[in-house]
N, C-alpha and C positions, 0 to 999 in steps of 0.2 A: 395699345397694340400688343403687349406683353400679354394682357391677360385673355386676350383673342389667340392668341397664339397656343398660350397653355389649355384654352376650353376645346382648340381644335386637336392638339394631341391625347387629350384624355376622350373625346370622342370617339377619336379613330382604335384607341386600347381599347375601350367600348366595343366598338364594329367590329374589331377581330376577335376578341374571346365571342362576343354572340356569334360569328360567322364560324366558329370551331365547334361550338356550344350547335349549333343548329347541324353542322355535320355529322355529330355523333348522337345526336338524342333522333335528326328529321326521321329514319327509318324507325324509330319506333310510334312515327307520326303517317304514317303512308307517303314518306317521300321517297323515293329511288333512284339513285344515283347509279347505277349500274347501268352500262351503256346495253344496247340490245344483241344478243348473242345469237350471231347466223356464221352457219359456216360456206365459205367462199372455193369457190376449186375455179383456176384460173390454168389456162394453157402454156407453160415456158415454152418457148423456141430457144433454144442455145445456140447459137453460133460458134462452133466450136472447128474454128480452121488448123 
């Protein structure tokens, strides 16, 4: 059980450096993480008694 335990925490330290590793190398892969840029104009009503 020990040694399931230690395969699954060295896994998971695995999955995060690649999940860090693929955040900072994916843009020079054509990945884009940028969300899409629109600009919004909405009408405030203030109620101001």
């Amino acid at each position: 059980m020990g040694r399931i335990l230690k395969w699954l925490i060295y896994l998971a330290i695995l999955a995060a450096i690649a999940l860090v590793a693929y955040a900072y190398v994916g843009p020079y892969f054509g990945a884009d993480f940028a969300p899409p840029q629109t600009e919004r104009r909405l009408p405030v009503e203030l109620d101001a008694d």
